[in-house]
C-alpha positions as CSV (number, residue, x, y, z in Angstrom):
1,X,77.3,118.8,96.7
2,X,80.3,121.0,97.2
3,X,81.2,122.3,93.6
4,X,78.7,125.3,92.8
5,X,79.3,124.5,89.4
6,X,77.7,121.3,89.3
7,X,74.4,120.2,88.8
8,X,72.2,116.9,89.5
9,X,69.0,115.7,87.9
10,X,67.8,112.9,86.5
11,X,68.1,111.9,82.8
12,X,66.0,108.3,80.7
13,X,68.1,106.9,78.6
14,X,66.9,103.7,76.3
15,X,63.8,103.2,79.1
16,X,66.5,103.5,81.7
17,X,66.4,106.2,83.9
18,X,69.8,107.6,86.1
19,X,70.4,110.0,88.4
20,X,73.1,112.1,87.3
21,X,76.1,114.6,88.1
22,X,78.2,117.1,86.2
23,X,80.9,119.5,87.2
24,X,81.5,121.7,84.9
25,X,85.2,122.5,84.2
26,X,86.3,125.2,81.8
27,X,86.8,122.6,78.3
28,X,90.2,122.6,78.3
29,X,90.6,119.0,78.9
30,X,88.0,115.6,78.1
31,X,85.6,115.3,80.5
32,X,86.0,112.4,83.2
33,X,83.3,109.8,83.5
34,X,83.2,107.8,87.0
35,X,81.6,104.5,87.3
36,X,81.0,103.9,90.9
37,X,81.2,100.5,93.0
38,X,78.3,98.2,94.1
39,X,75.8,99.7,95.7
40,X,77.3,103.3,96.3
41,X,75.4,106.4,95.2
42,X,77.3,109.0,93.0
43,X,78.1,111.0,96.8
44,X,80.1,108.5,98.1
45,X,82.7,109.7,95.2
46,X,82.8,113.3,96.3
47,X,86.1,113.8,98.2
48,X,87.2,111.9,94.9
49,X,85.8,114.6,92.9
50,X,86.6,117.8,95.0
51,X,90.6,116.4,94.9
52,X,90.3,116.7,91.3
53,X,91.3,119.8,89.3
54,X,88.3,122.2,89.2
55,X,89.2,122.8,85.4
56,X,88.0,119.5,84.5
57,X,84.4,118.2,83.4
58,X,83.5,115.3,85.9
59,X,80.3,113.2,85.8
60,X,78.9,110.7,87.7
61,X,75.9,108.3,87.6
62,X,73.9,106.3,90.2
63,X,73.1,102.3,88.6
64,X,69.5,101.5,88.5
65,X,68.1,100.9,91.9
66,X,70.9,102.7,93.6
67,X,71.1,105.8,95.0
68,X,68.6,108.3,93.3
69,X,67.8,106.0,90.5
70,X,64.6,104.3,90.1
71,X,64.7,100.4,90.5
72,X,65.0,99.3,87.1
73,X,61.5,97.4,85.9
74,X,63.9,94.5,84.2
75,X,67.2,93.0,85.1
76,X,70.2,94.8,83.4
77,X,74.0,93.2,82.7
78,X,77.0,95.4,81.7
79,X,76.5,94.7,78.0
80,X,73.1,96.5,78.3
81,X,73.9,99.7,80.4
82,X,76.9,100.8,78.5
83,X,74.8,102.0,75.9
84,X,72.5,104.1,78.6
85,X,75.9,105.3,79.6
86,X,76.8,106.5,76.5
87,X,73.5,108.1,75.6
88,X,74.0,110.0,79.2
89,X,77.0,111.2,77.4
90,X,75.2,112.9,74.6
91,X,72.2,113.9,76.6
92,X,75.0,116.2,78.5
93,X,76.3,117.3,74.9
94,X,79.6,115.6,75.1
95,X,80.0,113.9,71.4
96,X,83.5,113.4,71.8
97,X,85.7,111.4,73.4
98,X,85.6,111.5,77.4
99,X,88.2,109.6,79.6
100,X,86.9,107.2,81.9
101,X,87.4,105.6,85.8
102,X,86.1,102.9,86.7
103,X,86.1,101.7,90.8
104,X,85.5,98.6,92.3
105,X,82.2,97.3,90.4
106,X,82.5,100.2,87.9
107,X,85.7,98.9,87.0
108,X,83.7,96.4,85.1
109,X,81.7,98.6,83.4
110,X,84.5,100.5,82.4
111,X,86.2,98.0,80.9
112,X,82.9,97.2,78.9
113,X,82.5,100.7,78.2
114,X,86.1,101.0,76.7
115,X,85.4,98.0,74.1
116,X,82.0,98.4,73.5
117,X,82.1,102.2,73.1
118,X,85.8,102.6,72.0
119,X,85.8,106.0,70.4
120,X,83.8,107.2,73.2
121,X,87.0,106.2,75.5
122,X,89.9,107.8,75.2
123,X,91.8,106.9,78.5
124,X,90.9,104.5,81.0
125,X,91.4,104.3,84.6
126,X,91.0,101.0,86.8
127,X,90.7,101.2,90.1
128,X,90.4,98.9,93.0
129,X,88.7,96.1,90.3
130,X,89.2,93.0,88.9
131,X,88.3,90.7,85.9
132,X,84.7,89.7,87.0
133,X,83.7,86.0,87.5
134,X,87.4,84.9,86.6
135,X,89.9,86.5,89.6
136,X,91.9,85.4,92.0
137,X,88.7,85.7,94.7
138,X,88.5,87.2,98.2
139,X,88.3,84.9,101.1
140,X,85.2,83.8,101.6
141,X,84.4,85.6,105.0
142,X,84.8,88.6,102.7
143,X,82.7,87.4,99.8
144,X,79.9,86.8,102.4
145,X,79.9,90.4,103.5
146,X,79.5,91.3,99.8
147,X,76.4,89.4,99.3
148,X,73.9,91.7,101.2
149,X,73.7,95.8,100.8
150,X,74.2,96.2,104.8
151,X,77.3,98.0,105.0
152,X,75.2,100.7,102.7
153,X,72.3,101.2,105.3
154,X,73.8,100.7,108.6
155,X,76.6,102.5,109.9
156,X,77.9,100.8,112.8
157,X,77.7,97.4,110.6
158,X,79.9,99.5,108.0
159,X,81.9,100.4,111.1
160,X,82.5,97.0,112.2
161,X,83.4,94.9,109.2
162,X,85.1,97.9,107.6
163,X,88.9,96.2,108.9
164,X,87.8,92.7,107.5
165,X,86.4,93.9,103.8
166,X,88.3,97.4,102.7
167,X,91.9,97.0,104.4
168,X,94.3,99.9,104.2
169,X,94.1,103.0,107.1
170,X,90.6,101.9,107.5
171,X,91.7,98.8,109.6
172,X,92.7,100.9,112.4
173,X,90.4,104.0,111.8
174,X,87.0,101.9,110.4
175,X,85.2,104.9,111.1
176,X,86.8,106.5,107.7
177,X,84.7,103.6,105.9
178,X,82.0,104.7,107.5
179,X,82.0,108.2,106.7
180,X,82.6,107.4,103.3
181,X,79.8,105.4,102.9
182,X,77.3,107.1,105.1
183,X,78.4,110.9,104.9
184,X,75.2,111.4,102.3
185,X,72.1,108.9,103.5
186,X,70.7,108.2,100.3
187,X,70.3,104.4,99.4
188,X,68.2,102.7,97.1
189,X,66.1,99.6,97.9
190,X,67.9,96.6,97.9
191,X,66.3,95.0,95.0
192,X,68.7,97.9,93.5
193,X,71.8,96.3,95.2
194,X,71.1,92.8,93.8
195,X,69.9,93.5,90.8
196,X,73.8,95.5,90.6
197,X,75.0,92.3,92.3
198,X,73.2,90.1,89.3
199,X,74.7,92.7,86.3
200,X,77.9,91.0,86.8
201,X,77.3,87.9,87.5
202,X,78.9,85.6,85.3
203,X,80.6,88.1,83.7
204,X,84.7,88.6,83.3
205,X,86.8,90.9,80.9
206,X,90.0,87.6,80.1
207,X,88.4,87.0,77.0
208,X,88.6,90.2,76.1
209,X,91.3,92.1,77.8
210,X,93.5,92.3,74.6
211,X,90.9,94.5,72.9
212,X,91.2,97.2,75.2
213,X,93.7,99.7,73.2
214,X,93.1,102.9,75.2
215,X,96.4,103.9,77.6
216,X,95.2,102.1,80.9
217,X,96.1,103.2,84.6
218,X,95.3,100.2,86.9
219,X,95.7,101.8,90.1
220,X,95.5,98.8,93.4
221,X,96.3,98.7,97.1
222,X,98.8,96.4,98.5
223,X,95.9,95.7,101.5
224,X,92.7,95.1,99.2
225,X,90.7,92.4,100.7
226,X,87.8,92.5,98.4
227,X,90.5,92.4,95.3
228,X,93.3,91.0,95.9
229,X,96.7,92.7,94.4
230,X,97.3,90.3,91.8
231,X,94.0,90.9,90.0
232,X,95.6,94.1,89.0
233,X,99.2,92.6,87.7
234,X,97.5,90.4,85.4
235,X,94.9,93.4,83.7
236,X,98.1,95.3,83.4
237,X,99.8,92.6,82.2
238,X,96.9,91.4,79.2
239,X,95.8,95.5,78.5
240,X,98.2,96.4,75.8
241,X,99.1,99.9,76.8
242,X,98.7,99.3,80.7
243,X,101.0,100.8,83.8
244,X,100.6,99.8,87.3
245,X,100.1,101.7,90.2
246,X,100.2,100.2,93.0
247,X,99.9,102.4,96.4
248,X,100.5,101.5,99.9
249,X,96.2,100.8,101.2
250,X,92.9,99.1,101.0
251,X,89.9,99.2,98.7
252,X,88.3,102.9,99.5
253,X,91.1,104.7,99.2
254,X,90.3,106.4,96.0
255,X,87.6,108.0,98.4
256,X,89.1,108.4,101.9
257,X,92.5,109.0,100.5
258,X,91.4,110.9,97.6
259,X,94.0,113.9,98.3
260,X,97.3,111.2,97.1
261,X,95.4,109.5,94.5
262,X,94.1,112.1,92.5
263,X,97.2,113.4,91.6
264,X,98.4,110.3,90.2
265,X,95.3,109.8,88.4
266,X,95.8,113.5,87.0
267,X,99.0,113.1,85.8
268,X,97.8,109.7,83.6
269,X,95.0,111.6,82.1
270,X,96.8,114.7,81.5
271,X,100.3,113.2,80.1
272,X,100.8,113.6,76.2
């Protein structure tokens, strides 16, 4: 970790226990909660994190099974592991409110999290997600590549679908999706990855979209693969109090482009 502020350990939850991370900003604004994507551990969001003003809390989690978490004993589905979320939150001594972004995967989680847990939401941001089971999908040579956790242990696999599945700068620089996802090796088994890959399953936010009543960013590429652009004009088109950002690149580039998305994620959180 970069941030001498922050710290890492492990915290059990409701039986569940997940590693986490806090950086400890100076109070003066809600902390921010990150839910990562399938299969990433919490370090894959670190150029994420170090783009982001130092004044502000920012935590992090790994899923069961991935990263530094212990494989879970029992299955888990979203509707189960928001509340471990939350008690993370109050474990850490946050009781109030906390803003929350959600990437890829974690974008489903969030959008749990911010019905389920509404007063523990006060802003949401979704990035690089979709609506679960019911989406416009990917093709299916990219859905293929999403079954198995490969692209998490092996780099030069990562390297050489990267142009097919994530899009954006990484289509002519793959090794940027590499880096991304391989900069720190830690990976859970991949039981973890599938029982992540089972949480969702089945599962979409349509039914429920109108009960999300925090101010929502839904920030998406114009070259997403895995989620195609028009996943992201219908949430902000069904989320009451929704904008749409929509930036020229692929489905990592909250991570390897963290330095131009930060800002605009800043500005949504900080704005009045």
């Amino acid at each position: 970790m970069s941030s001498r502020s922050e710290s890492v350990g492990t915290l059990t939850v409701l039986g569940r226990t997940l590693r986490v991370a806090e950086r400890r900003g100076d109070g003066t604004t809600p902390p921010l909660l990150l839910m990562n994507g399938i299969g990433a551990s919490l370090e894959v969001l670190q150029p994420f994190v170090d783009a982001l003003d130092p004044r502000r809390t920012v935590i992090r989690f790994d899923v069961p099974g991935v990263g530094g978490s212990p494989r879970p004993v029992v299955p888990y589905v979203l509707g189960t592991l928001t509340p471990v979320v939350a008690g993370v939150l109050r474990r850490l001594g946050h009781d109030g409110p906390v803003d929350v972004l959600g990437l890829s995967w974690g974008g489903g989680l969030a959008q749990h999290f911010a019905v389920q847990h509404r007063r523990r939401c006060r802003r949401l941001v979704l990035a690089a997600t979709g609506t679960g089971a019911l989406m416009v999908p990917a093709s299916p040579r990219v859905l293929s590549h999403m079954l198995t956790p490969r692209r998490h242990r092996d780099a030069e696999y990562a390297r050489r679908i990267a142009p097919t599945i994530y899009g954006g700068s990484v289509r002519t620089d793959p090794e940027r999706a590499a880096r991304a996802l391989h900069a720190h090796e830690r990976t859970g088994p991949r039981r973890g990855y599938y029982y992540q890959l089972a949480a969702s399953s089945g599962w979409s936010s349509l039914p429920f979209l109108s009960l999300v009543r925090q101010p929502t960013l839904v920030v998406a590429g114009d070259d997403d693969p895995i989620v195609p652009l028009v996943n992201a004009r219908i949430m902000a088109r069904l989320i009451p109090d929704a904008r749409l950002h929509v930036y020229r690149g692929g489905h990592l580039a909250l991570v390897t482009e963290a330095d131009e998305l930060a800002p605009v994620v800043e500005d949504f959180l900080d704005t009045d």
